[in-house]
C-alpha positions in Angstrom: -15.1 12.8 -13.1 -12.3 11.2 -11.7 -8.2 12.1 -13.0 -5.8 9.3 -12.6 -2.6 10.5 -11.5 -1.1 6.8 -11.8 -1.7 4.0 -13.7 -0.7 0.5 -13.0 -1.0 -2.0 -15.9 -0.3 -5.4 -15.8 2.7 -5.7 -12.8 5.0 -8.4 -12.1 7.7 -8.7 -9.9 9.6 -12.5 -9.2 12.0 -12.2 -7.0 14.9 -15.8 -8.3 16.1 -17.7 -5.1 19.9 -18.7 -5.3 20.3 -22.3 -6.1 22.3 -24.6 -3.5 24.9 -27.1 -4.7 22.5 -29.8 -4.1 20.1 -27.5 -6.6 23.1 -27.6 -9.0 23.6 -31.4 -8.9 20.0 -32.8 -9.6 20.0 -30.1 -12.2 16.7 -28.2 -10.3 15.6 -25.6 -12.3 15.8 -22.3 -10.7 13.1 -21.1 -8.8 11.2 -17.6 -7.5 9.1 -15.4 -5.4 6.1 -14.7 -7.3 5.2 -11.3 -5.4 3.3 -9.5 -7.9 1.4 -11.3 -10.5 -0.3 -9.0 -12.6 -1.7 -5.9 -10.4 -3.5 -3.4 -12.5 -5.0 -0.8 -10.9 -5.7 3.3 -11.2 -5.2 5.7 -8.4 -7.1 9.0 -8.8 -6.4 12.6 -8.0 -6.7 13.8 -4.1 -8.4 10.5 -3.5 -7.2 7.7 -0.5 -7.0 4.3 -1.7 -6.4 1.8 0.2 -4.6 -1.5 -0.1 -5.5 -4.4 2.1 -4.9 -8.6 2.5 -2.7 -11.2 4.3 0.6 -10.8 5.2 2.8 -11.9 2.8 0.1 -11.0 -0.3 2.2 -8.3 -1.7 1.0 -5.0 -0.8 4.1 -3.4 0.5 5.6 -4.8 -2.6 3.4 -2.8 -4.7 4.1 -0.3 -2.3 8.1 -0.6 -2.8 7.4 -0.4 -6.8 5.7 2.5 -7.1 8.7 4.4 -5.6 11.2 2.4 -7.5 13.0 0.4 -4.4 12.2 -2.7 -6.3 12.3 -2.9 -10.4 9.1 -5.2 -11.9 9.8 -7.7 -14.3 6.8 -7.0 -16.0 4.3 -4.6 -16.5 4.1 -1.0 -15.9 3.9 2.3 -13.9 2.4 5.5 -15.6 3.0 8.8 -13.7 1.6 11.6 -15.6 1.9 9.8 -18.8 5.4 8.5 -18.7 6.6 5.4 -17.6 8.6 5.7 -14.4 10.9 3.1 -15.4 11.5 4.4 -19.0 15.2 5.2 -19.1 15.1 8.8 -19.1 12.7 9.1 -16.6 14.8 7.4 -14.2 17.5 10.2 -15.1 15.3 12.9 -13.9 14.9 13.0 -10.4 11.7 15.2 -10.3 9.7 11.9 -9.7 11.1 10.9 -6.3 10.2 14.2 -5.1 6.6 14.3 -6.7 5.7 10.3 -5.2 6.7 10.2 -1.6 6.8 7.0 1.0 7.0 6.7 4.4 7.8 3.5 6.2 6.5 1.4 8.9 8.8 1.2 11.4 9.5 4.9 13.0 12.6 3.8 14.7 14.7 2.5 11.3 13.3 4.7 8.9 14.8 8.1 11.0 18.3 8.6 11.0 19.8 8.5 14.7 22.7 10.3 14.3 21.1 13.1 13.0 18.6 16.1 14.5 15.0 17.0 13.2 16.6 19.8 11.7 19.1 18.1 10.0 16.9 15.2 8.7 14.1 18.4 7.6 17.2 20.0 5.6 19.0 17.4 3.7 15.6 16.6 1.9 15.3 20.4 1.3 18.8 20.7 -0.1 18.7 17.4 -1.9 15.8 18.4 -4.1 16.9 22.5 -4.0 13.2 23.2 -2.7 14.3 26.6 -0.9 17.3 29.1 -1.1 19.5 28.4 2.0 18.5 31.1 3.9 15.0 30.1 3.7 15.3 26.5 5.1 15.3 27.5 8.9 11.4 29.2 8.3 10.7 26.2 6.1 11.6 23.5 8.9 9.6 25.5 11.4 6.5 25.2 9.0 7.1 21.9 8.8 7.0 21.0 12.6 3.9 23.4 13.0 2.4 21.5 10.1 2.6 18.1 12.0 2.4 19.3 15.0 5.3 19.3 16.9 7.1 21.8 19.2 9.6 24.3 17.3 12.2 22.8 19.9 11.7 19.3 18.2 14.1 20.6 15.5 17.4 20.4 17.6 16.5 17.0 19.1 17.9 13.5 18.1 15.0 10.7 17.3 15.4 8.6 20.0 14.3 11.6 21.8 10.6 11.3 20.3 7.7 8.8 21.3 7.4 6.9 17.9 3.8 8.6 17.0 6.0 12.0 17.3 8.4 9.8 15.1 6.0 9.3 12.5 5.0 12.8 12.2 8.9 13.5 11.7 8.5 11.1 9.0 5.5 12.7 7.7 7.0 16.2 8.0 10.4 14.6 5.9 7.9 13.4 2.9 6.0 16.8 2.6 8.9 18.9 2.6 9.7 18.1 -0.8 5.8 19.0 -1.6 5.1 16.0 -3.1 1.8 14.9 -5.5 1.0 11.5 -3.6 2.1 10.1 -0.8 2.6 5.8 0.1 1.7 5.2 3.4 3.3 1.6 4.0 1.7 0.4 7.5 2.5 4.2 8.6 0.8 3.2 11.9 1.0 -0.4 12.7 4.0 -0.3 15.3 2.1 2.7 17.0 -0.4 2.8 19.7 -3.9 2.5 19.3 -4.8 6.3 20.8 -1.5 7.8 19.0 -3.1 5.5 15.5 -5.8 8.0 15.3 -3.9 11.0 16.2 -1.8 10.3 13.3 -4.3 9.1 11.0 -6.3 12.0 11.4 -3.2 14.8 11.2 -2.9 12.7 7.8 -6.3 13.6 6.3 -6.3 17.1 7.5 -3.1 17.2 5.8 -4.7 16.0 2.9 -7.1 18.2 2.2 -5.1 21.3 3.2 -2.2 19.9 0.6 -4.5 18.3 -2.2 -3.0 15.3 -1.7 -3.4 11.8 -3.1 -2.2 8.6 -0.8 -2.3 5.3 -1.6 -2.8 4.0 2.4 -1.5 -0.3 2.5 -2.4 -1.5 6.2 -3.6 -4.9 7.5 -5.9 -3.1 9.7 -9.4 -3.2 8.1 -11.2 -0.3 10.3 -8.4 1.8 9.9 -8.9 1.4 6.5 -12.1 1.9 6.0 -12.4 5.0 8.3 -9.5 6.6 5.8 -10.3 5.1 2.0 -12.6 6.6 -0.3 -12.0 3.2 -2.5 -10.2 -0.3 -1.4 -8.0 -2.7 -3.5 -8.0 -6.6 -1.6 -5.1 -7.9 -2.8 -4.5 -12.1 -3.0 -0.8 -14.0 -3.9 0.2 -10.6 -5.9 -3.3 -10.1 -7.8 -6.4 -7.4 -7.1 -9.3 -9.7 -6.5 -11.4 -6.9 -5.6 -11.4 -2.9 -6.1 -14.0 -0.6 -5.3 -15.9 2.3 -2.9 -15.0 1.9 0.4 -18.2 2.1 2.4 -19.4 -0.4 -0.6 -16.9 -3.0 -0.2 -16.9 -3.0 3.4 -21.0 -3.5 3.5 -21.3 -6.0 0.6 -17.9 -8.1 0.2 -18.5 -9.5 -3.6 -15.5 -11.8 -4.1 -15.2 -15.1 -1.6 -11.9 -13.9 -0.1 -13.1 -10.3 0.4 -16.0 -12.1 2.3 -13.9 -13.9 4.9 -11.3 -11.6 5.2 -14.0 -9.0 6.6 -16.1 -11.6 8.7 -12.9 -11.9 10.5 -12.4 -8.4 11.5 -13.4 -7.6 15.0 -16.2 -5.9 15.9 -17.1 -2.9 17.5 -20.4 -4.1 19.0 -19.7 -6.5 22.1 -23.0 -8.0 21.1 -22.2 -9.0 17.4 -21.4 -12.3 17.7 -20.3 -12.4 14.0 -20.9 -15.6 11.7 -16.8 -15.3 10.5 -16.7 -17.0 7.2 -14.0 -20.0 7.8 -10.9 -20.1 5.0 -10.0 -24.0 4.0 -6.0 -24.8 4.2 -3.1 -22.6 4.2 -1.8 -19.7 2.2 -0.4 -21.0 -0.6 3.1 -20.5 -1.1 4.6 -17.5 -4.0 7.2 -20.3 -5.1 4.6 -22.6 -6.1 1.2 -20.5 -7.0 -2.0 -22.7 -7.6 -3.3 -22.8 -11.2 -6.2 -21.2 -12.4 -7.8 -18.9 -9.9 -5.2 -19.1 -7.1 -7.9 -18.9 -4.1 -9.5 -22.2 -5.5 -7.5 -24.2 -2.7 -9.4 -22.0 -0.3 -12.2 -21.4 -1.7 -15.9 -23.0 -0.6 -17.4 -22.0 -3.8 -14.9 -23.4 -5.9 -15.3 -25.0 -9.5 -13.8 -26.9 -12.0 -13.4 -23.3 -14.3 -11.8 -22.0 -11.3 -9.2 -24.9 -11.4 -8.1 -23.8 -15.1 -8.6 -20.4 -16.2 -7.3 -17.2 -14.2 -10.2 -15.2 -13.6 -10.0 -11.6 -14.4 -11.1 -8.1 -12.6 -14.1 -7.1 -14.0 -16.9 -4.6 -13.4 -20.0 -5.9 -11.3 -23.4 -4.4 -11.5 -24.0 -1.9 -8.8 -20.6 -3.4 -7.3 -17.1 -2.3 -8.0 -14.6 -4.8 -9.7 -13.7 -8.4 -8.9 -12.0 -11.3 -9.9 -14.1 -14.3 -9.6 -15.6 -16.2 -12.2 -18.7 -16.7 -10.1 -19.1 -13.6 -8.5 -23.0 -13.0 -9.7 -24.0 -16.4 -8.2 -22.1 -16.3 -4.9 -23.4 -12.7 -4.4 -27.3 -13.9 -5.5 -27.0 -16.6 -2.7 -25.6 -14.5 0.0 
């Protein structure tokens, strides 16, 4: 039976755009970002879920929430049953060590003025994990762990390839021995070869740790080769959760569809039969009524024009958010 260590009910997050002067004179209302509307979603014990759509859909977003960078204004976060916005959780610092995130980009997210050792300490003194006489052993676990030379600790990071970056990043998150970790695009910037070298130190890690990750990436085999379950994410909303290898196989929600008939394939003789999107994404300022993939949408109805359809269990399926999910799937 699966434990959910987090809970995500209901999340919102508008981000207001300052208004001009021009704004101010023909009295426009003001407007904002719609970056989450309405995300819901559970993320189990030891598991890797992963997190995948456009640019621009929200994922990192989410991402950015769950470790409190960005405030909702709606909804909420439940980490071992307490809110982690509730005002005296915020106070107590034990979460940000427990939920851990690393960042994209392995050249910003390191500081440069400061050695391996030095970056490996401050999170160990910041959150009191060792006495200080113990932090020297513990940095050179840490290096072992993600496999990099004991000399690494004395070096500054533009001294490292970025995958070696990444695995100081990685290193920096697990000293603190956290519960779950947010991967956000860990290995986008990266090269393909050094992807999977880092990918795979990440799910040995894993399993040696007990570790649960919530993995966001725009790369759909990576994806797949790391999830055990995958949330497709659309204008801020889950149109589609469910088992990895499931999903991947048999898309049930239009957008799931044509987002995987456009991955590329492995097999030079797979022609593929990619499943063409109508129009352009639609913009967070200005979301479309009802479901907001109507505007894209080949299947689309008048019912899709008005009501917001919402994530529901499919037979032998996961969950999706499609008002005509059984008929689409029956003709496919």
């Amino acid at each position: 039976m699966t434990h959910p260590v987090m809970k995500i009910e209901d999340l919102r997050l508008a981000f207001p755009i300052s208004r001009s002067l021009l704004d101010f004179i023909q009295r426009r209302p003001g407007r904002a970002v719609n970056a989450l509307n309405g995300v819901s979603l559970d993320i189990n014990k030891g598991e890797t879920l992963g997190v995948v759509g456009e640019s621009g859909c929200g994922k990192s977003t989410l991402a950015r929430c769950i470790v409190r960078l960005h405030k909702p204004t709606g909804g909420r976060i439940h980490f071992a049953g307490t809110d982690i916005f509730d005002r005296d959780t915020l106070r107590d610092r034990s979460y940000n060590r427990r939920v851990q995130m690393m960042f994209q980009d392995p050249y910003s997210s390191l500081n440069p003025r400061m050695t391996t050792e030095q970056i490996l300490s401050e999170a160990l003194r910041v959150h009191k994990m060792r006495p200080e006489e113990d932090i020297p052993n513990r940095i050179a676990e840490l290096l072992e762990m993600v496999r990099l030379p004991q000399d690494s600790a004395q070096k500054f990071p533009h001294e490292f390839s970025g995958g070696q970056r990444q695995r100081i990043a990685i290193a920096r998150a697990l000293a603190v021995e956290p519960e779950v970790l947010i991967a956000d695009e860990l290995v986008s910037a990266l090269d393909v070869s050094v992807q999977a070298q880092v990918v795979n130190l990440l799910l040995e890690l894993q399993d040696r740790l007990d570790l649960t990750i919530l993995f966001v990436a725009h790369d759909l085999r990576l994806v797949r080769h790391v999830s055990n379950r995958v949330a497709v994410i659309y204008l801020g909303r889950i149109v589609e959760i469910g088992d990895s290898e499931a999903l991947f196989s048999a898309p049930s929600h239009p957008y799931s569809q044509a987002l995987l008939s456009a991955a590329p394939s492995l097999d030079p003789d797979d022609k593929g039969a990619a499943i063409r999107l109508e129009g352009e994404l639609p913009s967070p300022l200005n979301i479309p009524p009802g479901c907001p993939f109507h505007v894209r949408c080949r299947h689309a109805q008048d019912q899709c024009r008005a009501d917001i359809p919402k994530l529901r269990p499919l037979a032998g399926r996961g969950e999706v958010a499609c008002h005509f999910a059984e008929e689409i799937n029956q003709s496919a």
